[in-house]
C-alpha positions in Angstrom: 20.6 51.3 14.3 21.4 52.0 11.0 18.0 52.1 8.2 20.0 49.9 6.1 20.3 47.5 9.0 16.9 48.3 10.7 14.7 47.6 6.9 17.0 44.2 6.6 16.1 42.8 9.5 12.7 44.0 9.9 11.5 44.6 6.3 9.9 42.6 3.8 9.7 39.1 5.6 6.1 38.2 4.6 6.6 34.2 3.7 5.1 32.6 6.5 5.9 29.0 7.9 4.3 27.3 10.7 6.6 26.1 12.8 5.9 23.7 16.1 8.1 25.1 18.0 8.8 29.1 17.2 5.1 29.6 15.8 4.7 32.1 12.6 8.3 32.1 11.0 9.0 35.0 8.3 11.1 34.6 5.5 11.3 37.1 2.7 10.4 35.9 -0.7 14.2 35.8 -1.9 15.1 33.9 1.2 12.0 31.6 1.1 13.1 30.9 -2.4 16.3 29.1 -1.2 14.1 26.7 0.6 12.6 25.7 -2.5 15.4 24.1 -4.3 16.1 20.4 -4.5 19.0 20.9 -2.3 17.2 22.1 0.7 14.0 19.8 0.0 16.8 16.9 0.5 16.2 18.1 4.2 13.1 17.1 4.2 13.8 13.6 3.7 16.4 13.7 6.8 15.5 12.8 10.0 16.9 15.3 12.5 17.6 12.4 15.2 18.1 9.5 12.6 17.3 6.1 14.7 16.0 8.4 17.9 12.4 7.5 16.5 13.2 3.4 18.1 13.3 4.9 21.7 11.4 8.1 21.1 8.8 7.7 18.8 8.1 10.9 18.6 11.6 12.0 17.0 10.8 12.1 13.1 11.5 15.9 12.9 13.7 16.8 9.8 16.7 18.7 8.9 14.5 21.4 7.4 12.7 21.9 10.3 15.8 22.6 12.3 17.6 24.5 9.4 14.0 27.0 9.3 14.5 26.9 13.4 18.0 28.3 13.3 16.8 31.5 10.9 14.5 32.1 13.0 16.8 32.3 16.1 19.8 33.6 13.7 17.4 36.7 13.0 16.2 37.7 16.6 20.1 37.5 17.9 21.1 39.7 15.0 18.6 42.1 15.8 19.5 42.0 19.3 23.1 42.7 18.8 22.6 45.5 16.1 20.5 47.7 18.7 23.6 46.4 21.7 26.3 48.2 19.7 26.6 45.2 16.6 25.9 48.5 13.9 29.2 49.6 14.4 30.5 46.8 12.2 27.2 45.2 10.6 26.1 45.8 6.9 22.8 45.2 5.0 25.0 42.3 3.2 26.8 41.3 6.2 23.5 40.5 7.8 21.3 39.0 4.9 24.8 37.0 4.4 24.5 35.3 7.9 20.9 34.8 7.9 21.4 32.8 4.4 24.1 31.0 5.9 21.9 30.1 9.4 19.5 28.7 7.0 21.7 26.9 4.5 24.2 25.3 7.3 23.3 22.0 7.3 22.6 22.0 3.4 25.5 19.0 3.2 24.5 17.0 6.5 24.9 13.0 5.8 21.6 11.1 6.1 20.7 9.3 9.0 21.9 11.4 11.9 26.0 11.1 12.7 26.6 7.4 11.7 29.1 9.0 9.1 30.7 11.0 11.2 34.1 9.6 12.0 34.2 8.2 8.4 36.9 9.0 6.3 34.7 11.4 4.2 34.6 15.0 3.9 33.1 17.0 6.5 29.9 18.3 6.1 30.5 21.5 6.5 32.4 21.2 3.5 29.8 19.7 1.2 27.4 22.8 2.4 30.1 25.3 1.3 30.5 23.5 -2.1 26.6 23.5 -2.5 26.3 27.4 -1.3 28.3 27.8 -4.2 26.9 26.2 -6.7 23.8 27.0 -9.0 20.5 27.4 -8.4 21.7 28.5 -5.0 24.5 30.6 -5.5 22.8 32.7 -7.8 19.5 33.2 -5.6 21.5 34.1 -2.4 22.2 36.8 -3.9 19.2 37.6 -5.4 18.3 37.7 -1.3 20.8 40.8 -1.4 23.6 38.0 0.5 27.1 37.3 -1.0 27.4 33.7 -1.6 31.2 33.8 -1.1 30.6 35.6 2.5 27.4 33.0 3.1 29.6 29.8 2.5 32.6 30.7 4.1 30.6 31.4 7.1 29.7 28.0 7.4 32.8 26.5 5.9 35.8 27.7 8.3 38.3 26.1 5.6 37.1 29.0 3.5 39.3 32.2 3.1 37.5 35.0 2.7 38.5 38.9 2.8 35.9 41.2 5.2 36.0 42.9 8.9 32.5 40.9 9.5 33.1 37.6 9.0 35.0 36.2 12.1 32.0 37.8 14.0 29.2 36.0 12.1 31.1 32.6 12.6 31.0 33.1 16.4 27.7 33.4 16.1 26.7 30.7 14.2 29.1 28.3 15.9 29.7 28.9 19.9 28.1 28.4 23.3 25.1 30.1 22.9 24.5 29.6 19.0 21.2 29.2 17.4 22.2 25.9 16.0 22.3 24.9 19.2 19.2 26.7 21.2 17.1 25.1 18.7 18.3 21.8 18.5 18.2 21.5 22.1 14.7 22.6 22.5 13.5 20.7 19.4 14.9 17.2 20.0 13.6 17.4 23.7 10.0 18.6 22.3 9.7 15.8 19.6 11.6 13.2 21.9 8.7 14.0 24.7 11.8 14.8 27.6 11.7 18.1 29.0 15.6 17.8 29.6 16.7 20.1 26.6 13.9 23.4 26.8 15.7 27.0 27.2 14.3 30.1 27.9 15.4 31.5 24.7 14.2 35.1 25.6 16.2 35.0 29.3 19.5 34.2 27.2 19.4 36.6 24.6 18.8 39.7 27.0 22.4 39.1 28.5 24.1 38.8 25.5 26.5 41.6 24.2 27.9 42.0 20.4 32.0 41.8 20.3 33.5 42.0 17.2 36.1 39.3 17.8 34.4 36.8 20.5 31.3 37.7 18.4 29.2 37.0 22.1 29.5 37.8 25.6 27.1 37.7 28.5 26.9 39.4 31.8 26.7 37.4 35.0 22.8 37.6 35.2 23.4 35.1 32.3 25.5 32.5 33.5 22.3 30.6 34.5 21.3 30.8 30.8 24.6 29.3 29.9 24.5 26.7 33.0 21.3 25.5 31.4 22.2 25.1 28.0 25.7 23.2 28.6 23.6 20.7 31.4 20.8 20.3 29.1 23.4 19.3 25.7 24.7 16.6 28.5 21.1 15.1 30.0 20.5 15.3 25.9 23.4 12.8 24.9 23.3 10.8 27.9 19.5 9.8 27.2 18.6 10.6 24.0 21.8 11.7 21.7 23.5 8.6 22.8 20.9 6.4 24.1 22.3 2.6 23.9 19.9 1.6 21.0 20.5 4.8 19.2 24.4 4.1 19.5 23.7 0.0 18.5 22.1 1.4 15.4 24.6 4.3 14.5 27.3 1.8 15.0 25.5 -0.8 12.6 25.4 1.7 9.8 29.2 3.1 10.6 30.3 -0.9 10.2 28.5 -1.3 6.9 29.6 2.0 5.3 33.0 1.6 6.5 33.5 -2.1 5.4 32.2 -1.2 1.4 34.5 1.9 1.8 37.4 -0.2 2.8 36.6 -2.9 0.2 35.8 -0.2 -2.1 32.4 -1.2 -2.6 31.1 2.0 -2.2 33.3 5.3 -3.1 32.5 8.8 -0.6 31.4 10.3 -3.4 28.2 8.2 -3.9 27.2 8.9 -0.1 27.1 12.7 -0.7 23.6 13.8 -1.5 21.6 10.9 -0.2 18.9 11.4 2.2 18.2 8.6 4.8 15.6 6.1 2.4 18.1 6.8 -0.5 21.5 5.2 2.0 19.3 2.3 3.1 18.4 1.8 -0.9 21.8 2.5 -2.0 23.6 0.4 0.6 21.2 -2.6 0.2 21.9 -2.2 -4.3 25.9 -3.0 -3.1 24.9 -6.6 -2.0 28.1 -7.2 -0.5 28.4 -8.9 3.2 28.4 -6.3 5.9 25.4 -3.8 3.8 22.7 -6.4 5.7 24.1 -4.5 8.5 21.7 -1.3 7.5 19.1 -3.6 5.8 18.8 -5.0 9.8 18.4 -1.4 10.8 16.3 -0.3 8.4 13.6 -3.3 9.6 14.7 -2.4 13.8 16.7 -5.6 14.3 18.7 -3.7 16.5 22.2 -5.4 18.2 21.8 -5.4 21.6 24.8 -5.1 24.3 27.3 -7.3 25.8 29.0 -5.1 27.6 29.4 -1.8 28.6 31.9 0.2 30.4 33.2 3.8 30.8 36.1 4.7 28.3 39.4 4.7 30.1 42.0 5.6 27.9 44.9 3.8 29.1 42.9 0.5 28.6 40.7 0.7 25.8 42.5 4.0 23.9 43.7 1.2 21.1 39.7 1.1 20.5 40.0 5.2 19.6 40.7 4.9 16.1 37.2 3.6 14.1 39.0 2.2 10.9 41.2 0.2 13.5 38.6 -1.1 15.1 37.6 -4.0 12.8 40.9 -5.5 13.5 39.9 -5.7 17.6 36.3 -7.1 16.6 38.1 -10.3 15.0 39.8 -10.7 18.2 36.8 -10.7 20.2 34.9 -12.8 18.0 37.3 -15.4 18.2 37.6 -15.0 21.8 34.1 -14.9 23.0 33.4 -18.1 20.2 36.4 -20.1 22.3 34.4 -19.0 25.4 31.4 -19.9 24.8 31.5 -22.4 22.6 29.8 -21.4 19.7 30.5 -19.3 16.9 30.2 -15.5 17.2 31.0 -14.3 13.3 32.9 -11.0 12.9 29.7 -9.2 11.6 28.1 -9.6 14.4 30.0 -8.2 16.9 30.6 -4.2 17.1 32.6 -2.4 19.1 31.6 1.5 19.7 32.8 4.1 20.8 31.5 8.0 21.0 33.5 10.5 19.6 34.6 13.2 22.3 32.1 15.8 23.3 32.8 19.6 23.7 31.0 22.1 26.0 31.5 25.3 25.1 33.0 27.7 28.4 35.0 30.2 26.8 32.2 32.8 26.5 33.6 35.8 27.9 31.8 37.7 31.4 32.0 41.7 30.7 31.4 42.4 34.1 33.2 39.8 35.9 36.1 40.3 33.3 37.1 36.6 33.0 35.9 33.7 30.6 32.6 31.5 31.8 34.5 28.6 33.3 36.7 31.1 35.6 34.5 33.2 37.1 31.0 32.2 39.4 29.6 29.5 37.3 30.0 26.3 38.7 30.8 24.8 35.5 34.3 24.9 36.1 37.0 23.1 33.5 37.0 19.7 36.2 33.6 19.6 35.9 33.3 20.2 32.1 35.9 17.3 32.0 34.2 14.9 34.3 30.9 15.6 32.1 32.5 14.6 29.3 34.1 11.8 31.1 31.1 10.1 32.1 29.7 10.4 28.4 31.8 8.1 26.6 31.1 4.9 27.2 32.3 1.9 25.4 30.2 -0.6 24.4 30.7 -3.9 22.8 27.0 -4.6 20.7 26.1 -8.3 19.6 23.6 -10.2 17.5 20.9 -11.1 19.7 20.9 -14.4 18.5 23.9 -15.3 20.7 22.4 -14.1 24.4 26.0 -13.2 25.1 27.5 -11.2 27.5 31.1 -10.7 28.9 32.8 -8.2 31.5 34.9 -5.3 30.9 38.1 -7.8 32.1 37.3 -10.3 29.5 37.1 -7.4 26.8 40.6 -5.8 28.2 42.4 -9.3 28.0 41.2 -10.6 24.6 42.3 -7.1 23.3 45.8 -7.0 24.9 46.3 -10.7 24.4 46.0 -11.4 21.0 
């Protein structure tokens, strides 16, 4: 290994932070620094798991755990690679660059889990790239010896930038075996008490291989690594990520951002820095119909479900757009009042629907020569597919005042028939 190389990933790291999960954490002062700014502190003030903490109590980590957790991770892989054949490409910058950006990735993340995602606001990814790039931040990565330009794009794919290293560093940071995702998995299923998510961390990263453009690959003494990961990221969502009161709470904040969006109420730019006490505040200042949806949230008057059934695309893919689906709510309030005889008001009625999951395959076997999902893992593309399948289920959440409940039939024909 280069010195350059060997003194920036070894050198100088003498802020300590306690972590729960990885122990002693070192950052060097420059880097350490970054965590001090109002930006990342925001973190601190955003649960990792959002409403998790109904089910799980246990699930009030933060954003700036997990951001401290993927350094951490971002630095041994690095290392690993650079003393696998990685030097050949790496530099000082390159590095300090990456391990910025491993830190900083979630800098933009929208308060209270992913019950903006789907919204039509920008990415967060975006927002991280914008705040990489701004001062007091843009100013102390490189201080850190990183470039800020390198850093954001990085994390921000949208962003061009001109160097050999940075297509390698994305695949890093973003890809089967990522750090985001090793310590997420691990760290949800510690806080959440479920032993579904832990990975043998040290097992994984002794079959993994530096490539310049796939920026990993493993050999077959890995694939159980890999097997582990992609099963634990399902057993994750199907009991914690998407538990049905986690979903009945997500979709209660999604309905009240989306109806002051549409009724412009609320602009996206006023969502974009909030942490999760600031969008309960904000959204409950609005006064305007659908915001008691969050105010209910906020206090765990959680909806509770009517129905449930797994996605089918033929039947319920009119359901797959989320700023169509007020539109199908109307129609199913007004059916299931006719049916039953009372009235069932719009607001209290959600449909949801989980966005499509991916599980990364396309990591690449050196010594079997063929990508993951074509070689000896059972996790062939069927099974990836009937995984993901199984996953998204539809559900149709109500008040609990009404003590409601319908079949999928009834949901299918008061959609189709209206």
């Amino acid at each position: 290994m280069e010195q350059a190389i060997r003194d920036v990933l070894e050198d100088g790291y003498t802020e300590p932070v306690r972590d729960v999960l990885w122990g002693h954490v070192y950052l060097s002062p420059e880097l350490a620094a970054l965590t001090e700014t109002g930006v990342f502190m925001r973190l601190t003030r955003i649960m990792q798991l959002g409403p998790a903490f109904y089910t799980y109590p246990g699930a009030t980590h933060t954003r700036a755990a997990h951001s401290i957790g993927v350094y951490h991770l971002a630095r041994r892989l690095v290392a690993d690679l650079s003393l696998r054949g990685g030097e050949a490409w790496m530099t000082a910058r390159g590095v300090l660059s990456y391990l910025a950006a491993a830190l900083l990735h979630d800098l933009g993340h929208f308060p209270y889990t992913h019950s903006l995602k789907e919204l039509p606001l920008r990415e967060h990814e975006k927002l991280s790239g914008d705040l990489i790039l701004e001062e007091p931040l843009k100013s102390l990565i490189g201080k850190a010896g990183a470039d800020p330009y390198l850093t954001a794009a990085i994390v921000d794919t949208s962003l061009p930038f001109q160097g050999d290293e940075l297509v390698f560093y994305r695949r890093l940071l973003s890809g089967a075996l990522d750090p985001d995702k090793l310590d997420y998995l691990n760290r949800d299923a510690r806080y959440c008490g479920v032993p579904y998510g832990a990975q043998d961390v040290d097992f994984i990263f002794r079959h993994l291989y530096p490539d310049r453009e796939r920026g990993l690959t493993i050999d077959s003494r890995g694939i159980p690594g890999v097997e582990s990961v992609l099963f634990a990221k399902y057993l994750m969502y199907r009991t914690v990520y998407w538990h049905r009161a986690v979903r009945s709470a997500t979709a209660m904040i999604k309905k009240a951002i989306l109806g002051g969006l549409e009724s412009s109420v609320i602009a996206p730019e006023e969502l974009y820095g909030l942490d999760d006490q600031g969008l309960f505040y904000f959204l409950a200042s609005k006064n305007y119909p659908l915001g008691k949806l969050a105010g209910a949230v906020r206090d765990g008057q959680i909806y509770t479900v009517s129905a449930e059934s797994v996605y089918n695309e033929e039947e319920h893919g009119v359901l797959a757009d989320p700023q169509r689906r007020g539109l199908y709510e109307e129609r199913l309030a007004a059916e299931f009042s006719r049916v039953s005889g009372k009235k069932i008001p719009p607001e209290d009625l959600i449909i949801d629907l989980p966005e499509p999951v991916s599980f990364e395959t396309g990591l690449y076997v050196r010594d079997e020569e063929k990508n993951f999902s074509a070689g000896s893992s059972a996790f062939k593309d069927g099974m990836v597919a009937d995984l993901t399948k199984t996953l998204r289920i539809i559900r149709i959440f109500m008040h609990p005042k009404h003590g409601f409940t319908v079949n999928d039939g009834q949901i299918i024909g008061a959609l189709l028939n209206n």
